[in-house]
DRENFI-452272 format. One record per residue (C-alpha): residue in one letter; z, x, y. Coordinates in steps of 0.1 Angstrom, whole numbers, plus 5000, padded with zeros to 4 digits. Example, Ala and Ser with C-alpha at 12.3 -4.5 7.8 and 13.67 -1.06 7.14 Angstrom:
2
rec residuo:A; zz:5078; xx:5123; yy:4955 .
rec residuo:S; zz:5071; xx:5137; yy:4989 .
//
This chain:
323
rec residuo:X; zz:4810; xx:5300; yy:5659 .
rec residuo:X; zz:4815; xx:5270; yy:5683 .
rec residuo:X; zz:4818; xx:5292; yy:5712 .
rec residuo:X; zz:4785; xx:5314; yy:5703 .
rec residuo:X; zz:4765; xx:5282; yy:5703 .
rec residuo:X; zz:4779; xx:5273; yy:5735 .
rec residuo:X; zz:4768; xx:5303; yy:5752 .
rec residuo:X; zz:4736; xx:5302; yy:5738 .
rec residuo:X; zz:4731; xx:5264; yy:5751 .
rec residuo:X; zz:4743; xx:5278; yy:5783 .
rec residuo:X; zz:4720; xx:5305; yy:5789 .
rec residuo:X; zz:4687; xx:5285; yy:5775 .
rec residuo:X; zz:4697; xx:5259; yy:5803 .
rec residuo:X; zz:4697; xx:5285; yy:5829 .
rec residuo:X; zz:4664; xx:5298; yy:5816 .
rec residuo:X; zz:4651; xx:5267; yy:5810 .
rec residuo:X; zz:4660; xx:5260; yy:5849 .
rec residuo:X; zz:4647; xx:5293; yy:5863 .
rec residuo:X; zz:4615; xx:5284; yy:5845 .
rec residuo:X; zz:4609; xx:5253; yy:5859 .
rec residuo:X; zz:4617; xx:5270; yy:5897 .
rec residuo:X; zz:4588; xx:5296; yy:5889 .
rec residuo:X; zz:4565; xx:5268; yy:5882 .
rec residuo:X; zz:4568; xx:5247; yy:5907 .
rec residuo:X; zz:4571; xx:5277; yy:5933 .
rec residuo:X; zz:4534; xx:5284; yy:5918 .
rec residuo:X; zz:4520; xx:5253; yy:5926 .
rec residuo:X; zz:4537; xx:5243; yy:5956 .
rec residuo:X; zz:4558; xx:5260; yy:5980 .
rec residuo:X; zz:4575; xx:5237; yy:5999 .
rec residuo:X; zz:4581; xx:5209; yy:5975 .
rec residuo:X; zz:4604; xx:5238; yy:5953 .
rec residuo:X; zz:4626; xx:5245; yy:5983 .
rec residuo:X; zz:4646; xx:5214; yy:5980 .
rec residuo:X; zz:4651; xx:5226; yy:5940 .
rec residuo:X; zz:4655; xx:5260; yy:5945 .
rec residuo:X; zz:4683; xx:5255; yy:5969 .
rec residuo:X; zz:4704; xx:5236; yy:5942 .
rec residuo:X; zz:4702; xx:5264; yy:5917 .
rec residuo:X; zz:4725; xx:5290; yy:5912 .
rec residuo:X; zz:4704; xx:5321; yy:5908 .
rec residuo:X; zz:4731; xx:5341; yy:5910 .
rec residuo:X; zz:4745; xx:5334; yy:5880 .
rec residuo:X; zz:4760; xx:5364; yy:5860 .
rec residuo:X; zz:4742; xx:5354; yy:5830 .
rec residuo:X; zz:4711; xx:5361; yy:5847 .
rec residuo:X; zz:4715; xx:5396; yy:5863 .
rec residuo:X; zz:4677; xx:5406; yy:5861 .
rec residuo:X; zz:4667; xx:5371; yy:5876 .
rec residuo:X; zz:4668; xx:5384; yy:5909 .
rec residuo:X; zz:4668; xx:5418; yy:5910 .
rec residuo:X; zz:4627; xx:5423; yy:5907 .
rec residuo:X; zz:4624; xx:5427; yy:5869 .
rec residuo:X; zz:4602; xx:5398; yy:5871 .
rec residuo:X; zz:4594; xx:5363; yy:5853 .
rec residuo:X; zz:4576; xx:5385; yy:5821 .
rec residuo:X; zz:4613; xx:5391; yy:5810 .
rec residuo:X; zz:4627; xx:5357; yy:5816 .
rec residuo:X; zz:4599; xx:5344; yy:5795 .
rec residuo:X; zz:4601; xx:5368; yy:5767 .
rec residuo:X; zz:4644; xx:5359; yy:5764 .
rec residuo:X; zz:4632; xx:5327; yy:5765 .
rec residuo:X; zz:4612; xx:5333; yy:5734 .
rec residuo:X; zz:4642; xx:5354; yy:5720 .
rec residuo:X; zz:4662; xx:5322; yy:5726 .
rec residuo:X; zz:4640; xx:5298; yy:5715 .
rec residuo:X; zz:4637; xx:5317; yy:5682 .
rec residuo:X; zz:4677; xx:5326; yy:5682 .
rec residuo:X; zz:4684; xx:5289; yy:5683 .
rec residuo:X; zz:4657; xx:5272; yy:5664 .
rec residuo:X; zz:4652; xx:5297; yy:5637 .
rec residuo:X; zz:4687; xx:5306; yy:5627 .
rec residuo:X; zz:4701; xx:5270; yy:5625 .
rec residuo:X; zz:4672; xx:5254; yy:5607 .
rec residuo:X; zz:4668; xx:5288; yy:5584 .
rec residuo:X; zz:4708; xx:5282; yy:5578 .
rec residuo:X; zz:4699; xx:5244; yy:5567 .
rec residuo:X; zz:4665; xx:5253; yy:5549 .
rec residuo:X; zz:4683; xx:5279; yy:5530 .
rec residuo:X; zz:4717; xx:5260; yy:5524 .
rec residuo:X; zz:4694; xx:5231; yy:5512 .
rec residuo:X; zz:4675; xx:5250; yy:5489 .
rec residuo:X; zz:4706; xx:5268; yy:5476 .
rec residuo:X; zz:4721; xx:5236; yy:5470 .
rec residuo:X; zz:4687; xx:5225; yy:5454 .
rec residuo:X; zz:4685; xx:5249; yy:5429 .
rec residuo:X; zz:4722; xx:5247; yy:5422 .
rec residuo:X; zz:4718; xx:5216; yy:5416 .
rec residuo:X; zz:4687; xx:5222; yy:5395 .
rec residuo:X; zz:4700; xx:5248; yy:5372 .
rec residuo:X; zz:4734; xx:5223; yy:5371 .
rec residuo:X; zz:4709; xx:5197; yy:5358 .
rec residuo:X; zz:4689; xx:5225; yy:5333 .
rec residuo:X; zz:4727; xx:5236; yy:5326 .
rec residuo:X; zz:4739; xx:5200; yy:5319 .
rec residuo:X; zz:4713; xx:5189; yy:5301 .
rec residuo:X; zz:4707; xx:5223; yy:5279 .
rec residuo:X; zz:4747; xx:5222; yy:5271 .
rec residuo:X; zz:4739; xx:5184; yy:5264 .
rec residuo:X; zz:4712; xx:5194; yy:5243 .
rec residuo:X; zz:4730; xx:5222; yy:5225 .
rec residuo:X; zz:4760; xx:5194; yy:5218 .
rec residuo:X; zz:4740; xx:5170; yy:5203 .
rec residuo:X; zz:4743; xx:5171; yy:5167 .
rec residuo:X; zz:4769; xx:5199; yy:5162 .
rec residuo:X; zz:4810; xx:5192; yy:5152 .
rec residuo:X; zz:4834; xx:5189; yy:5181 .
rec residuo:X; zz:4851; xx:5223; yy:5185 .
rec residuo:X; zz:4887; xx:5226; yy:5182 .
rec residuo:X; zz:4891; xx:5202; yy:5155 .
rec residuo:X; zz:4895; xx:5207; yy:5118 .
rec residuo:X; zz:4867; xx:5181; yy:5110 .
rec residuo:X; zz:4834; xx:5166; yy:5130 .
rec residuo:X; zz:4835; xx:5125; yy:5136 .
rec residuo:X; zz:4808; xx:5124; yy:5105 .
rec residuo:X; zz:4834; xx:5143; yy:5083 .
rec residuo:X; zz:4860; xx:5121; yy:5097 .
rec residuo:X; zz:4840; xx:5089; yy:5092 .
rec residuo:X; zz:4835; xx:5094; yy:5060 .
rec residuo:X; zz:4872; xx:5102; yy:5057 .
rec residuo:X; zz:4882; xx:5069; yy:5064 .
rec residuo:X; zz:4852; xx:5050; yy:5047 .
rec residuo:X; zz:4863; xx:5070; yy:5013 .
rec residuo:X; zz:4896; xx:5057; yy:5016 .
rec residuo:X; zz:4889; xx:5023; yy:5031 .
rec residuo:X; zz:4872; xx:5020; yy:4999 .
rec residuo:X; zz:4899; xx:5033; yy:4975 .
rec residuo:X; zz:4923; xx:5012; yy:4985 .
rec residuo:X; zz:4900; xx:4981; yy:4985 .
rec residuo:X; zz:4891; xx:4990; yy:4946 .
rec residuo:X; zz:4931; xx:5002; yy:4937 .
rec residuo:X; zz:4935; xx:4964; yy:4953 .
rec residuo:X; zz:4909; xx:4948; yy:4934 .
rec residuo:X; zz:4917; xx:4966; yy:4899 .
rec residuo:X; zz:4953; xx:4955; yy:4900 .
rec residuo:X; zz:4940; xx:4918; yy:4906 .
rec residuo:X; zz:4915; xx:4919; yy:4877 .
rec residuo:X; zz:4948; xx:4936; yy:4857 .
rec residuo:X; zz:4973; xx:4906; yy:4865 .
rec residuo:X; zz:4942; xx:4880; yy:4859 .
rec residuo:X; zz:4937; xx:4896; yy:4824 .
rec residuo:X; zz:4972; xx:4901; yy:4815 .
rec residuo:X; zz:4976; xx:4860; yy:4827 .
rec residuo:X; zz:4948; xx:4847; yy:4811 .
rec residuo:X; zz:4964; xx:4867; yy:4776 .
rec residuo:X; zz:4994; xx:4853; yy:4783 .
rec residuo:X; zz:4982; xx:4820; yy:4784 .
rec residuo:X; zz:4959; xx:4821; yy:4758 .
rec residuo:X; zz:4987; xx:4831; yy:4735 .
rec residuo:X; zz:5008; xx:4804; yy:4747 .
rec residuo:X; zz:4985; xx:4778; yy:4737 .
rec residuo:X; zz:4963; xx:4794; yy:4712 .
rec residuo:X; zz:4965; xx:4787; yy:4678 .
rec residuo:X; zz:4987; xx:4804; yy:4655 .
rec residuo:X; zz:4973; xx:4840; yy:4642 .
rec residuo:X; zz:4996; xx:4845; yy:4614 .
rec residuo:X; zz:5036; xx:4846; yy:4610 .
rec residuo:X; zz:5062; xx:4871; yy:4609 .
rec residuo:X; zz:5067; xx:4880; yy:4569 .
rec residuo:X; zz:5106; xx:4868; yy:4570 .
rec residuo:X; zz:5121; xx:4846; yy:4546 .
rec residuo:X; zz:5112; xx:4849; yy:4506 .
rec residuo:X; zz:5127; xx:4839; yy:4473 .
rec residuo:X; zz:5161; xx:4850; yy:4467 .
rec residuo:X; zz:5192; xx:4840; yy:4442 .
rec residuo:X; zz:5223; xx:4843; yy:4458 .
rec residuo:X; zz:5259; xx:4823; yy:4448 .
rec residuo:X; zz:5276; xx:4798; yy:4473 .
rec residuo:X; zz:5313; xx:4795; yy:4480 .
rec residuo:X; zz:5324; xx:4772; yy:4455 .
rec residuo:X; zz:5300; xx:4796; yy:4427 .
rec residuo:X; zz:5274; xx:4776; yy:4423 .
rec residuo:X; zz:5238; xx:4795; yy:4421 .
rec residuo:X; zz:5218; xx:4789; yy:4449 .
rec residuo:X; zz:5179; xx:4802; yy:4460 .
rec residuo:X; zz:5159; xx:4790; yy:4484 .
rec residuo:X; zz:5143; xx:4761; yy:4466 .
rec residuo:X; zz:5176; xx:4741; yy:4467 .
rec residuo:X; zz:5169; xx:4742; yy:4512 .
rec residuo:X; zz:5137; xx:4730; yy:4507 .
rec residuo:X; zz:5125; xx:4698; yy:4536 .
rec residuo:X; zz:5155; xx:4706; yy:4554 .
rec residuo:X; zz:5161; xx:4726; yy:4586 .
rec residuo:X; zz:5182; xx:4754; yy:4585 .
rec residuo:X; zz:5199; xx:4784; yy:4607 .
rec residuo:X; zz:5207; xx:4815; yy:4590 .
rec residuo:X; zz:5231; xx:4842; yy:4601 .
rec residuo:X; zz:5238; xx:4879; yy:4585 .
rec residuo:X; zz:5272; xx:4887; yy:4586 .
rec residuo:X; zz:5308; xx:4898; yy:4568 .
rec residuo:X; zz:5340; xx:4882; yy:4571 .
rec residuo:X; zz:5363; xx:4915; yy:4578 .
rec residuo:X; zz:5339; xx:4916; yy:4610 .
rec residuo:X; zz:5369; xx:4915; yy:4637 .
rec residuo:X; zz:5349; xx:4901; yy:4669 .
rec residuo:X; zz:5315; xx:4897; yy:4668 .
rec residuo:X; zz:5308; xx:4877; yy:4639 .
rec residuo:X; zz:5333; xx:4852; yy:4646 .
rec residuo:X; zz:5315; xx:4848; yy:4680 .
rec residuo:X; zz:5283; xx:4841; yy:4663 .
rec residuo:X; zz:5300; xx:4814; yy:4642 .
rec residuo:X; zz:5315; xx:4793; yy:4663 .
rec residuo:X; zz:5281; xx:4791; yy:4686 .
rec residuo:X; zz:5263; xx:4786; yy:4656 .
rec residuo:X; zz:5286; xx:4762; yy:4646 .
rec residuo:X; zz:5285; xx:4743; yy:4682 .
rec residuo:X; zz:5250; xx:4744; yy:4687 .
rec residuo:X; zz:5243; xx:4725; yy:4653 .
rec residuo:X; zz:5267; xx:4698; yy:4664 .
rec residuo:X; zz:5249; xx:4697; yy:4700 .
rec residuo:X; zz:5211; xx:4697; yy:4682 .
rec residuo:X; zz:5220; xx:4666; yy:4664 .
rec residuo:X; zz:5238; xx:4647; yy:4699 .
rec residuo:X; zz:5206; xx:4654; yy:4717 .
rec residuo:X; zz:5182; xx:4651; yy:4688 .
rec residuo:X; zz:5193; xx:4637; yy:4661 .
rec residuo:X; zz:5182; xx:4667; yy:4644 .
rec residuo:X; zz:5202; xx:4678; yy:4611 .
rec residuo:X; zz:5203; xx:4713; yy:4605 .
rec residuo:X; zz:5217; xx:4734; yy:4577 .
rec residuo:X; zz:5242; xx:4761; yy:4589 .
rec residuo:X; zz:5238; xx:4792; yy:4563 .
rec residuo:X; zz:5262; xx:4827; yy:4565 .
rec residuo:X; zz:5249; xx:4854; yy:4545 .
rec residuo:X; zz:5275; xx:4877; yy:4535 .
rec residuo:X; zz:5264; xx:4918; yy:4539 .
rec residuo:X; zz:5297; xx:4926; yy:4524 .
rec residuo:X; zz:5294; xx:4926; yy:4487 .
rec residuo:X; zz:5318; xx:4947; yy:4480 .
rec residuo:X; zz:5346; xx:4924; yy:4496 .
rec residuo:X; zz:5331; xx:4892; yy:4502 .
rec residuo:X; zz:5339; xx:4874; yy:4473 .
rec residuo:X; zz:5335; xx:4838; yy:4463 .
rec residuo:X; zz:5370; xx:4826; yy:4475 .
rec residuo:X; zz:5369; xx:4851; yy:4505 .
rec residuo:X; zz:5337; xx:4836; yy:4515 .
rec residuo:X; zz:5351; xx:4801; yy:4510 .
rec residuo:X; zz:5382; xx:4806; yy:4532 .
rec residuo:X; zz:5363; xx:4819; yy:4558 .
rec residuo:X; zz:5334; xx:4795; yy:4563 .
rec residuo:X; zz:5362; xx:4768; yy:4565 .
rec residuo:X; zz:5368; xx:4781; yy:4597 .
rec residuo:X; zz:5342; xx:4776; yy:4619 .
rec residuo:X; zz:5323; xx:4740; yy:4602 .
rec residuo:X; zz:5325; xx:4717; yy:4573 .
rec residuo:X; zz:5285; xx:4719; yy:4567 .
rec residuo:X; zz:5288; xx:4757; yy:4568 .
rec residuo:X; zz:5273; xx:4770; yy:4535 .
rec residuo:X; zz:5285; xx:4804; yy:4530 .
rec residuo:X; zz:5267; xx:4829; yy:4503 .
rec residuo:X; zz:5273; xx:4861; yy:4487 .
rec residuo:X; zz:5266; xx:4879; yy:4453 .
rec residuo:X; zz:5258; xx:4913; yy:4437 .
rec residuo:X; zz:5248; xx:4946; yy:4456 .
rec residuo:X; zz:5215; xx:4944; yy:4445 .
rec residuo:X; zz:5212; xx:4905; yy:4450 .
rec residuo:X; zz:5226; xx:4906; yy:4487 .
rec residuo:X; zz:5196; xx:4942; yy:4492 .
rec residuo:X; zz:5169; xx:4920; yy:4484 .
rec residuo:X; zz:5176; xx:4890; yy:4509 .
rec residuo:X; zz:5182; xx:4916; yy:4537 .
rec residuo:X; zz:5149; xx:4933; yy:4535 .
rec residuo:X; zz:5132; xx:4899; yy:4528 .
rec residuo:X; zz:5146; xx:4889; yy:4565 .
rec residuo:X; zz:5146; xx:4922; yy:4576 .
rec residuo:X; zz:5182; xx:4922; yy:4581 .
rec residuo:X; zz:5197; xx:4957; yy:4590 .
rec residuo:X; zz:5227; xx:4968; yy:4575 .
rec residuo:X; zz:5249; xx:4998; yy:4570 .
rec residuo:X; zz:5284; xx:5006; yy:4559 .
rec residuo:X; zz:5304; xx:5029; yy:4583 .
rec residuo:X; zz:5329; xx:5057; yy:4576 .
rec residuo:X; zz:5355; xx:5044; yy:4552 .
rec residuo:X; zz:5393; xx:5047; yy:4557 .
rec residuo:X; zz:5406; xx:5039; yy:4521 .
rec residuo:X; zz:5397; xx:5002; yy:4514 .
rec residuo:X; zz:5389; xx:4998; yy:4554 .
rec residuo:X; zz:5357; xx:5001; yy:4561 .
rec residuo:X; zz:5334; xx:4977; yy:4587 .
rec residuo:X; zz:5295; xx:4971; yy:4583 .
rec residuo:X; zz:5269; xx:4977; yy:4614 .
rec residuo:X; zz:5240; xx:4949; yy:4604 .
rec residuo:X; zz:5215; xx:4929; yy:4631 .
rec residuo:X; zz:5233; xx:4901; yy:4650 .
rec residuo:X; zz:5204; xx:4876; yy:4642 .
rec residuo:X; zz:5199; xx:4837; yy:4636 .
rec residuo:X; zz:5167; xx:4826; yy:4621 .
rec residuo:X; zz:5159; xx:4786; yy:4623 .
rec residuo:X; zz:5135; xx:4780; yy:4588 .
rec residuo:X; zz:5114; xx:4749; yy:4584 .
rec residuo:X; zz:5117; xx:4728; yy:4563 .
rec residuo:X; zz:5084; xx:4737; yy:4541 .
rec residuo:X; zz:5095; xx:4760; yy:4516 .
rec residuo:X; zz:5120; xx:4773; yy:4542 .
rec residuo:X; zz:5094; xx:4791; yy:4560 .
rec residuo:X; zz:5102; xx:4814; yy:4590 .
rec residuo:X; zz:5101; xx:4792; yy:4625 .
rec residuo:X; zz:5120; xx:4814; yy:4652 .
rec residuo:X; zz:5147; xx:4838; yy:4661 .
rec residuo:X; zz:5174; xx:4842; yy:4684 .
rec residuo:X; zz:5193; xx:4871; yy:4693 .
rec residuo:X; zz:5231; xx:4875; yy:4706 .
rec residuo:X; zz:5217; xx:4868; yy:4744 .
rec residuo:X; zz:5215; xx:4835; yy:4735 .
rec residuo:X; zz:5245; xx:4805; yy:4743 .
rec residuo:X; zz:5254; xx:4777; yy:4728 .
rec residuo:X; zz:5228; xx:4752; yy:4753 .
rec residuo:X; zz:5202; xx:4781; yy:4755 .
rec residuo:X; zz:5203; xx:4779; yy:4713 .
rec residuo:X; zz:5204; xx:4743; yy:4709 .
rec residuo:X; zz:5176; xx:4739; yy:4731 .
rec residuo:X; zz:5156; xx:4767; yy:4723 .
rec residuo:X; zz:5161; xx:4748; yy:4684 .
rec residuo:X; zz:5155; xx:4714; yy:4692 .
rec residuo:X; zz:5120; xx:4729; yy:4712 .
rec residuo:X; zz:5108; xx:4745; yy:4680 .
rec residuo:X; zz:5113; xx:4717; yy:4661 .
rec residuo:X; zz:5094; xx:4694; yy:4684 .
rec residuo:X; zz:5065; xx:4717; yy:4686 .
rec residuo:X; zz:5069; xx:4722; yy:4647 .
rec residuo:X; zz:5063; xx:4685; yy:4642 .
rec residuo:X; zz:5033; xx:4681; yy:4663 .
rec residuo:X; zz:5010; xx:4707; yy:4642 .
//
């Protein structure tokens, strides 16, 4: 390409030369002489120059040349210009049709559009804030309850405790009128019990001593036999001596001993004898009565030590006495 243009620059300088010479050899004869001997008419571009063809040829390859050099370039630039107009055009109608056509429809390739994932995360956003604020409302209620409870007034009483007539262990009758304006603890038991029972005495026994160092409190330690079968007066006597000289320990018939149990609802069941050996599966239970007609206060279960018990007595009491 560069070496077309070349020759074509050098031939319409030639032309453009021999041109000029014709002219001025027109209008003045000797002033051209001086020009015409610096040009190089012999040039093997221009065979027909000299050879009598004439200037009518020169001037119509000028022409050609003229054309071949103006036209082609600026029809190369005109066109490349306009191709790269209308590429640029139908880019821009392209663009903004494809932009058109995008607007508004789900991104392809993915399983949901932003608006589907949007409200995705919105939904959630606002499931976990309400799961969040339901379990706050929950705890607040089930505080305030608790609360309310605590320091409420009284709704009622368990129905423990009632009348009963029972016999102590020197065999003297006994019912519950004779424990009247005194405090007393109450446990459910039979002497043949080889472990746990004996456990349950001695901290019963230890916290009453401990209640009336720290409070001054005197309370009545009762043992209920379950046994009635065994538990006779001098059994129960032997056995009571154990554990604490204040320990008052009952029995009496089978019928006598069935009606205080459900009256506390006190569990109890004879297992599988083995001749005279049997053992009895009964509640492990301490009930603290008041001193008003030896009304139910609180129980305590086998959990319970010898300082949790003694407190956990001298507490009712003092809330018992502020009513």
């Amino acid at each position: 390409m560069a070496s077309i243009i070349s020759r074509s620059a050098k031939h319409f300088h030639f032309a453009n030369r021999c041109l000029s010479l014709h002219r001025l050899r027109l209008q003045s004869p000797s002033s051209s002489c001086s020009v015409l001997a610096g040009a190089n008419l012999h040039d093997p571009a221009f065979p027909y120059l000299h050879s009598g063809l004439g200037i009518n040829y020169l001037a119509s390859y000028m022409r050609r040349l003229y054309g071949t050099t103006s036209t082609t370039p600026d029809s190369q630039t005109t066109a490349s210009e306009k191709s790269a107009e209308s590429n640029s055009s139908e880019g821009d109608e392209s663009g903004k049709s494809n932009q058109s056509q995008d607007t508004g429809k789900p991104v392809r390739g993915g399983p949901v559009s932003w608006l589907s994932f949007l409200l995705l995360v919105a939904t959630g956003a606002g499931l976990v804030f309400y799961y969040d604020w339901e379990k706050k409302r929950h705890i607040e209620e089930i505080n305030k309850a608790s609360i309310e409870v605590k320091q409420g007034p009284s709704v009622g009483k368990a129905a423990i405790g009632g009348p009963f007539k029972l016999v102590d262990h020197d065999g003297k009758p006994v019912s519950e009128k004779d424990f009247f304006g005194k405090w007393t603890l109450i446990y459910f038991g039979f002497t043949h019990c080889p472990d746990i029972c004996p456990d349950e005495l001695q901290k019963l026994a230890a916290a009453v001593d401990k209640i009336t160092e720290k409070a001054g409190i005197k309370i009545v330690p009762i043992f209920i036999s379950v046994d009635p079968e065994r538990d006779t007066v001098e059994q129960v006597r032997e056995y009571v001596k154990e554990f604490h000289p204040d320990l008052i320990g009952l029995t009496g018939t089978s019928d006598e001993i069935r009606k205080v149990a459900r009256a506390y609802r006190v569990y109890y069941m004879k297992t599988e004898e083995e001749d005279s050996d049997y053992l009895v599966d009964h509640s492990i239970v301490m009930y603290l009565m008041g001193p008003e007609k030896m009304e139910f206060v609180k129980f305590f279960g086998k959990n319970n030590d010898v300082d949790s018990l003694a407190d956990g007595v001298i507490k009712e009491i003092k809330h018992y006495k502020k009513k």
